[in-house]
BADRENLO-117819 format. One record per atom (N, C-alpha, C): residue in one letter; x, y, z. Coordinates in steps of 0.001 Angstrom, whole numbers, plus 500000, padded with zeros to 6 digits. Example, Ala and Ser with C-alpha at 12.3 -4.5 7.8 and 13.67 -1.06 7.14 Angstrom:
a513190494310507800a512300495500507800a513200496700507800s512850497750507080s513670498940507140s512900500030507870
! end
This chain:
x516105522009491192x515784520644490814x515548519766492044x516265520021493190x516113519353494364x514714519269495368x514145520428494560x512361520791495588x511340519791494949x511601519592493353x510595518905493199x510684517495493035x512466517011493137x512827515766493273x512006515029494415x512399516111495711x511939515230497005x510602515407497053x509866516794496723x508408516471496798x507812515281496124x508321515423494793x508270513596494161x507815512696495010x509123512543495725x509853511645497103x508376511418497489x508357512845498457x507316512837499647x506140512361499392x505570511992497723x503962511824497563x504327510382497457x505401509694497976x505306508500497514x504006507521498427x503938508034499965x502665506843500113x501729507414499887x501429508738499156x500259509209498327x499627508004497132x500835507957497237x500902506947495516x500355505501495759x500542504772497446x500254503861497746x498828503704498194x497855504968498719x497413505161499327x496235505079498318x496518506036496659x495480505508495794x495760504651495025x497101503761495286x496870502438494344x495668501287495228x495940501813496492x494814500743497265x493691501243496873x493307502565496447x491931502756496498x491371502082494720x492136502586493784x492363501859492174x491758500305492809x492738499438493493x492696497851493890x490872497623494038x490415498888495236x489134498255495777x488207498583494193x488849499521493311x487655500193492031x487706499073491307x488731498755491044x489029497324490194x488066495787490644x488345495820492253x487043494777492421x485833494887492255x485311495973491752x484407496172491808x484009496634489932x484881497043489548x485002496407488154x484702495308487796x485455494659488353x485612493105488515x483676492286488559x483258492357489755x482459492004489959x481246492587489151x481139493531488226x480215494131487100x480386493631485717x481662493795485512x481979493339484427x483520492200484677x483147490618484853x483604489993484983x484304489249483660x483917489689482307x484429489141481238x485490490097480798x485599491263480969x486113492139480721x487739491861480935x488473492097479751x489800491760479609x490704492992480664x489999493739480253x490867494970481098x490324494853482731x489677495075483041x489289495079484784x490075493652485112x490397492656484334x491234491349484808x492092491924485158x492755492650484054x494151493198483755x494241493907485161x494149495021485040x494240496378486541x494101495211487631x492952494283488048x493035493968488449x494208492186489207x494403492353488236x496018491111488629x496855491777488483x497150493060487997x498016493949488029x498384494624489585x496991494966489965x497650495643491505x496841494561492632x496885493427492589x496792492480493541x498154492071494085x499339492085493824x500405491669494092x500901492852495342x500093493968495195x500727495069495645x499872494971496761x498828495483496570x497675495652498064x497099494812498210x496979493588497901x496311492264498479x495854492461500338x497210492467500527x497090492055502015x496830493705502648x497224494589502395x496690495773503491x494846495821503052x494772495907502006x493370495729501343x492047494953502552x492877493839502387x492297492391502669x492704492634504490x492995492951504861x493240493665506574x492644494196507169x492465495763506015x491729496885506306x489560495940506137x489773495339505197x488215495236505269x487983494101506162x488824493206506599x488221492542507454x488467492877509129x488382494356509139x487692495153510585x486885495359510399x485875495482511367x484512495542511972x484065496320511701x483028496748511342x482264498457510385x483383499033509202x484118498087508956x484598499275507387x484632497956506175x483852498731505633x483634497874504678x483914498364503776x483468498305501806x483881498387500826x484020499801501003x482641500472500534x483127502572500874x483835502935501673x484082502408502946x484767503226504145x486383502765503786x486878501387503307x488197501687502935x488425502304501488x487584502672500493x487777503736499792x488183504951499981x486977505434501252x487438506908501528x488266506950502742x488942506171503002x490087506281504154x491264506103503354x490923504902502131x492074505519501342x492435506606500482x491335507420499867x491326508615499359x491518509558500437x490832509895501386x491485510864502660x492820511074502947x493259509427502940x494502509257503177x495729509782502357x495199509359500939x496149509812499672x495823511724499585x494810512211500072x494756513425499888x495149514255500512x495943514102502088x496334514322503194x497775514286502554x498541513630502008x499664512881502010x499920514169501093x499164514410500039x499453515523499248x499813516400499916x499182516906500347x499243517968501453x500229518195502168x500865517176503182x501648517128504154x502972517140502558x502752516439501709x504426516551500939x504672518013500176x503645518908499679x503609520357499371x504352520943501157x503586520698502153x504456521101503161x504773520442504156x505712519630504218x506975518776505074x507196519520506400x507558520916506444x508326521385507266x507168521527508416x506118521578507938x504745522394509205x504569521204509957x504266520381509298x503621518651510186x505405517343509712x506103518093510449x507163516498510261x506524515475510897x506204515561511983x506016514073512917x504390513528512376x503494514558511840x502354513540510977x503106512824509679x503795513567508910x504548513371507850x505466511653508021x506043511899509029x506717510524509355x505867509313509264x504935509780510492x503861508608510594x502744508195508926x502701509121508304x502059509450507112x502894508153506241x504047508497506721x504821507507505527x505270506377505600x505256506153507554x505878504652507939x504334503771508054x503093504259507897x502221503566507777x501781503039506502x502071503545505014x502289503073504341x503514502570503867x504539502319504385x505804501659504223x505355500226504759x504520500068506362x504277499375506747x503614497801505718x502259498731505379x501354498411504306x501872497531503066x503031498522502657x503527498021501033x504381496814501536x505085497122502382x506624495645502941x505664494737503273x504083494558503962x503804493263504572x502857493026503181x502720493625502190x502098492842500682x503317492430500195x504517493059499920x505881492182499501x505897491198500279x506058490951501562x506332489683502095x505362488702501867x504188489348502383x503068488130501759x503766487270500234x503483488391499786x503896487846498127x504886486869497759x506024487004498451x507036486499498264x506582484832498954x506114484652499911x505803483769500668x504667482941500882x503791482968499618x502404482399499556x502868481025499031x501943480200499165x502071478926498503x500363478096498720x500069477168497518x498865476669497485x498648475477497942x499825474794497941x499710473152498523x499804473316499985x499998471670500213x500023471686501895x501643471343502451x502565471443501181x504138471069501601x504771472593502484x505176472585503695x505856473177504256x504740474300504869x503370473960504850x502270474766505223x502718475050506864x502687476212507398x502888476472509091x501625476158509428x501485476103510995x500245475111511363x499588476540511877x499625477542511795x499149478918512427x498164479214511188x498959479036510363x498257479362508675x497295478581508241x496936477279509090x496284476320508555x495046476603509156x495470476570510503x494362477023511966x493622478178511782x494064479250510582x493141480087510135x492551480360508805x492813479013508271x492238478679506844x492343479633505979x494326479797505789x494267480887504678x494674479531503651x493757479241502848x493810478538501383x494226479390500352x493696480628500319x493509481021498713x494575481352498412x496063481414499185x497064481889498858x497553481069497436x497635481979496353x498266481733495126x499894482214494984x500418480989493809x501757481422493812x502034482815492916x502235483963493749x502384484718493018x503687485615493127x504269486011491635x505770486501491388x505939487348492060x506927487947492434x507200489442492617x506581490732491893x506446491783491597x505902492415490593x506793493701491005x507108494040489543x507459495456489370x507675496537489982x505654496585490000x505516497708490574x505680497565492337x505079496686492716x505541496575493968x506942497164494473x507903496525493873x508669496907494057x509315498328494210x508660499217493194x509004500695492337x507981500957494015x507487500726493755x506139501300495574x507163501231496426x507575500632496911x508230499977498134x509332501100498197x510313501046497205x511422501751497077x510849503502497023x509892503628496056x509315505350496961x508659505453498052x508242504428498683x507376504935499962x509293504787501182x509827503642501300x511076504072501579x511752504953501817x512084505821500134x512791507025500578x511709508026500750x510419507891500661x509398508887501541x509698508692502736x510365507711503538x510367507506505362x511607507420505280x512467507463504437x513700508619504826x513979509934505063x513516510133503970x513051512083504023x512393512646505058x511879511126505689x510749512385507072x511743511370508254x512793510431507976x513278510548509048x514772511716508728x514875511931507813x515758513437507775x515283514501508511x514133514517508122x513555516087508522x513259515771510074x513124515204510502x513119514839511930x514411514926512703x515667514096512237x516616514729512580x517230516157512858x516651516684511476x517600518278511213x516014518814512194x515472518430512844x514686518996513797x514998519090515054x515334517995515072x515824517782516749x517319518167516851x517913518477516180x519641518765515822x519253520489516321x517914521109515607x517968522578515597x517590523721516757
! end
């Protein structure tokens, strides 16, 4: 029961890796079919989550809509991979998982910390004209993300240990 608990574990920034890629299908849902009750849905559904790695990743220089698709599908398909086998690649495995740990904690914080008016606005935030920040809740799933990509970068800081111990 313990092999497929942690492999579980291990696909967790798999899991992050194609909820970002879902996020970019959804805008693009979005923008085809804009009346559409459901593409709203998916889409305010996983905005809380990948807003900000999303919104990061495309505003670098040559990657645009396809290229953070397939960096996030590469990414999520790799992740598979490395969590079927942990033991061959630990130190990609680590990095595999603290880069989406990274990802998911700075969309929680965003989240937690947006606001639309100008009361208690920082003057850094102003100077780069982030307006569109909406007040938005915590969410669920975010959360359920956060907490498996987590103990995914526990597990590979375990296996890193019982590496260097051996």
């Amino acid at each position: 029961m313990r092999n497929p608990v942690l492999t579980f574990i291990r696909l967790g920034p798999s899991v992050a890796y194609v909820l970002a890629a879902i996020f970019l299908i959804s805008m693009v849902l979005l923008a085809h079919y804009p009346a559409s009750v459901w593409a709203w849905w998916l889409y305010m559904t996983i905005l809380p989550v990948m807003r900000e790695p999303i919104f990061q990743l495309l505003a670098n220089t040559g990657i645009e809509f396809w290229g953070a698709f397939t960096i996030s599908m590469l990414a999520a398909v790799f992740g598979v991979y490395l969590a079927m086998r942990p033991e061959r690649y630990p130190r990609t495995t680590f990095i595999h998982a603290h880069v989406a740990l990274v990802a998911t904690a700075s969309a929680m914080v965003r989240v937690v910390n947006t606001q639309a008016g100008l009361s208690s606005v920082s003057l850094p935030q102003v100077l780069h004209g982030d307006w569109s920040m909406l007040r938005i809740t915590d969410s669920r799933l975010g959360m359920a993300l956060l907490v498996l990509v987590f103990f995914a970068c526990l597990c590979s800081h375990i296996a890193m240990i019982r590496r260097i111990r051996a």
